[in-house]
N, C-alpha and C positions, 0 to 999 in steps of 0.2 A: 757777854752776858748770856746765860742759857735761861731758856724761858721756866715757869714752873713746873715742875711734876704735877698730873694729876695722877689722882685714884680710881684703877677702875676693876675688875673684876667684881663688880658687883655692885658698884655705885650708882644708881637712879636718879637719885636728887642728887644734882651736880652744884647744889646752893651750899650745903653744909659739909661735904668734905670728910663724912662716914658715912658705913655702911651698919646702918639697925633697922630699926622696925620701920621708917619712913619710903626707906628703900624699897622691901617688901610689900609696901602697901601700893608703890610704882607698879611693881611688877605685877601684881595684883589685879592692878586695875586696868592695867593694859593687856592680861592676858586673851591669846588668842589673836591679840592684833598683827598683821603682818605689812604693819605700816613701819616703812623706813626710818621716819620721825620720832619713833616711840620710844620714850627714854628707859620704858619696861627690857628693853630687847639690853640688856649688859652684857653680849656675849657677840652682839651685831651679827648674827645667824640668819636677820629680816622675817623672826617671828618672837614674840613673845610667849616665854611655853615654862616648864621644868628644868631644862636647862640654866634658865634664867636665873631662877627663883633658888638651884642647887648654890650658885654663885654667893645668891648674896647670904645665905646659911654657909658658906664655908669662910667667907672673909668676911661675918660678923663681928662691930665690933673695931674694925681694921678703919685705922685713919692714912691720912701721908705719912704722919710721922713712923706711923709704927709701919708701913709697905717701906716708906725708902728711908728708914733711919740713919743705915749702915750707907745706903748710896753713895758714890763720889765721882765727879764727873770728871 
């Protein structure tokens, strides 16, 4: 049995399993933070900053299905 796929590049809220506007308001609100903890930080760099926030604007939108549709393990 292999465990599930998550979604990340840009995923914040790790409760609903896309990346929109929820994500960004993560990032948002953690910016600046250079805490380990910070679920703002989707690039795990140990800052939340532009980086971040590039992330979750490029895989807007993007669920499991659609990152690992094709998948096969």
């Amino acid at each position: 049995t292999l465990t599930s796929l998550q979604l990340k590049g840009g995923n914040a809220n790790w409760t609903d399993n896309i990346i929109d506007s929820g994500d960004a308001g993560v990032v948002g609100g953690g910016w600046g933070s250079t805490d380990i903890n910070n679920n703002g930080d989707v690039n795990f760099s140990g800052a939340v900053d532009i980086l971040d926030l590039s992330l979750v604007g490029a895989n807007y939108n993007m669920t499991s299905a659609s990152a690992y549709g094709s998948w096969t393990p």
